[in-house]
Each structure stands twice: as C-alpha cells, then as structure tokens.
N, C-alpha and C positions, 0 to 999 in steps of 0.2 A: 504494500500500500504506500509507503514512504516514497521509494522508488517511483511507484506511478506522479506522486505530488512535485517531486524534484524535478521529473522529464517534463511534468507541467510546466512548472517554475522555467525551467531551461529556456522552451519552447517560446514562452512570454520573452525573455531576454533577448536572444536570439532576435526575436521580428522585431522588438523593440528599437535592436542597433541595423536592422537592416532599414526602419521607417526612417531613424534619421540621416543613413546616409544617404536615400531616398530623398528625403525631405531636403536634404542640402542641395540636390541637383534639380531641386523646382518640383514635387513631385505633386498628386492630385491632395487637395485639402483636408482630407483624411487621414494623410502619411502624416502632414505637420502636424495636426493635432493629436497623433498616436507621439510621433517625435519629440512634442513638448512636456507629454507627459512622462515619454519616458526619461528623460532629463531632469525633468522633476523629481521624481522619482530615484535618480543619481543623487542630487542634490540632496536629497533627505537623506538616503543613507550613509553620503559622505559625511552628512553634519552630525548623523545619529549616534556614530562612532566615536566622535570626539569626546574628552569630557571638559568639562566649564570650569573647573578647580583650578584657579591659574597659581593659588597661593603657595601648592606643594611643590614649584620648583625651586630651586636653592640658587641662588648666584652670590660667588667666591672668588675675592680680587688678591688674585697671586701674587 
C-alpha cells in the first residue's frame, strides 16, 4: 500500500516538473497554472525545513 502512495507521490512530481518546463516554453494555461503550483508547492517545503531559532548559533572572534 505504501509503495502504491509513493508511485502516487512520484507520478505528481514528475508532471509537476514537466508542467513547468512546459510552462516556461509558453505552454497552454493549464500547464502555468499546474506550474505555479507546483513551485509553490517547492517553496513551502523548502521553507518547511528550515527552523526559525536563529539564537542557537554561536559566533566566536578568534
């Protein structure tokens, strides 16, 4: 079952990056708006990763 949900998973990815290269070459307005979302969609989980605690890093003058 796992398996079948990850080839899902995949499969989305996948058309996702084929809509915006698509979309970068002018493509019909459907591709853009699959395009924007998939970008979006990057963006949230490049942000999601991150954490916000800036105060745990240490700086020490040699």
């Amino acid at each position: 079952m796992i398996v079948l949900v990850l080839s899902g998973v995949l499969v989305l990815v996948i058309g996702g990056c084929v809509c915006v290269v698509w979309a970068a070459r002018g493509g019909p307005r459907w591709v853009r708006a699959v395009a924007t979302a998939t970008l979006m969609a990057g963006k949230l989980a490049r942000g999601s990763g991150r954490t916000t605690n800036r105060s745990s890093g240490s700086s020490s003058d040699d």
